[in-house]
C-alpha positions, 0 to 999 in steps of 0.5 A: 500500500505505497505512498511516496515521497516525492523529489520535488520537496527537496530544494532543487529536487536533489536525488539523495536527499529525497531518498534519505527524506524516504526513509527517515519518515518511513515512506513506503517508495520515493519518486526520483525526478531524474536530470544529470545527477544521474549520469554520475557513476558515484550517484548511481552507486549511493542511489543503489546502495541506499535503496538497498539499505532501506525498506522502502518498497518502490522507487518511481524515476520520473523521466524529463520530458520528450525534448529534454530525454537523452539516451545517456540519461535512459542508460543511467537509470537502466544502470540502477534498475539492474541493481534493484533488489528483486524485492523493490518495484519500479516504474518509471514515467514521462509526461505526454507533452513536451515543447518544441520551440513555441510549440507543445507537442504530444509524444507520439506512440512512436517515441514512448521510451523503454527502460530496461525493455518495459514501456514507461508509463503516461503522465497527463500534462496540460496545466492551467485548465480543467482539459478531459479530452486531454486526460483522455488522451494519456490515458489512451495512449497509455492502455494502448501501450499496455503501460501505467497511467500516471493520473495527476489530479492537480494539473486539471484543478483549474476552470474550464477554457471558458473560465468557468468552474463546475465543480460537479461536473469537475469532480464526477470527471476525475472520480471516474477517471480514478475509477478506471485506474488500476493500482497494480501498473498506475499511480496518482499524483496529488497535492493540496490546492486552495483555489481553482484559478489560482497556480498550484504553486501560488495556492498549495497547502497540504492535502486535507487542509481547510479549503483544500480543492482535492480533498472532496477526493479523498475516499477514492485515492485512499481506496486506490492506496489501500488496494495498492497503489501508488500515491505520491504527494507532489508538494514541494515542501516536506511538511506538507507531504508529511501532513498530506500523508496524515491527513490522507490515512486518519479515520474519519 
């Protein structure tokens, strides 16, 4: 029954410290946003040996987008994936778009990268507007891959392109999604948001704090984390994805 840490509450979203964070606070799995710390062959061996070290369950390395990925940095974390203990499950992600020039450009079926022979899992991307047909769209391209679904909810909690919020209809889309999801190959991406209009960064809170716009999900994402699934707070502040957690899991 995982839940993660994630990367991105260390401060330049450093790959150590976010597995010491991990452990320390007894996570069950951490979340590796991958860049070229990763290309250094002493990274590689303390990134093995602390996940060894550990009891932690899984580790999710979350790929850079398309235009960003090379294949030396493909090769660094098949590198580390080789020396995974058999007892420690891993994925690995990309986000659906990238950028090209001014332009955003969905990845095609084409180019989905493998490590270590396993398609790598689709991540919605598109931020700033609440976009069905592009969740749809990932999660399409996903199931056709026969990869994981990376849903992350936060990035469609904003009003519609008309710029209007309704919320019912909001929440029955993502409730469905989440319905669809299967906790063996996907994972859910969340984080406390405090307005729909406002950036997840201008607005963050921890999950389950007043106000907070993803916690009406609740029941649902707890259901996916107990069947287990992954779950990573996507907070770049440690006490929030530590409050995120105990808010999550308290009873009501």
């Amino acid at each position: 029954m995982p839940i993660d840490t994630h990367s991105g509450a260390i401060e330049g979203f450093h790959l150590l410290p976010a597995i010491k964070h991990a452990i320390e606070d007894k996570f069950d799995g951490v979340q590796l946003y991958i860049n070229e710390e990763v290309l250094d062959p002493a990274i590689q061996a303390q990134i093995v040996e602390q996940l060894m070290n550990s009891n932690l369950g899984n580790v999710v390395f979350h790929l850079p987008n398309f235009n960003a990925l090379t294949a030396d940095l493909i090769a660094a974390v098949e590198q580390i994936v080789a020396q995974l203990p058999v007892g420690i499950k891993w994925q690995a992600l990309i986000h659906m778009e990238y950028r090209h020039g001014e332009d955003t450009i969905e990845i095609k079926y084409s180019q989905v990268p493998k490590i270590a022979e396993r398609t790598v899992s689709i991540e919605n991307s598109t931020t700033g507007v609440f976009d069905k047909d592009h969740v749809i769209r990932a999660l399409s391209l996903a199931r056709s891959l026969k990869s994981g679904f990376v849903f992350d909810v936060g990035r469609i909690l904003y009003p519609n392109e008309n710029g209007e919020v309704n919320e019912e209809e909001f929440y029955r889309f993502i409730c469905g999604v989440i319905g669809l999801l299967n906790p063996e190959t996907d994972i859910i991406h969340t984080a406390g948001k405090l307005s729909w209009e406002k950036r997840f960064r201008d607005a963050a809170c921890a999950f389950g704090a007043e106000g907070d716009i993803t916690y009406p999900l609740k029941d649902l994402i707890l259901k996916f984390h107990l069947a287990g699934g992954i779950v990573v707070f996507e907070h770049e502040d440690k006490d929030m994805i530590l409050q995120s957690r105990e808010n999550l899991l308290r009873e009501h």
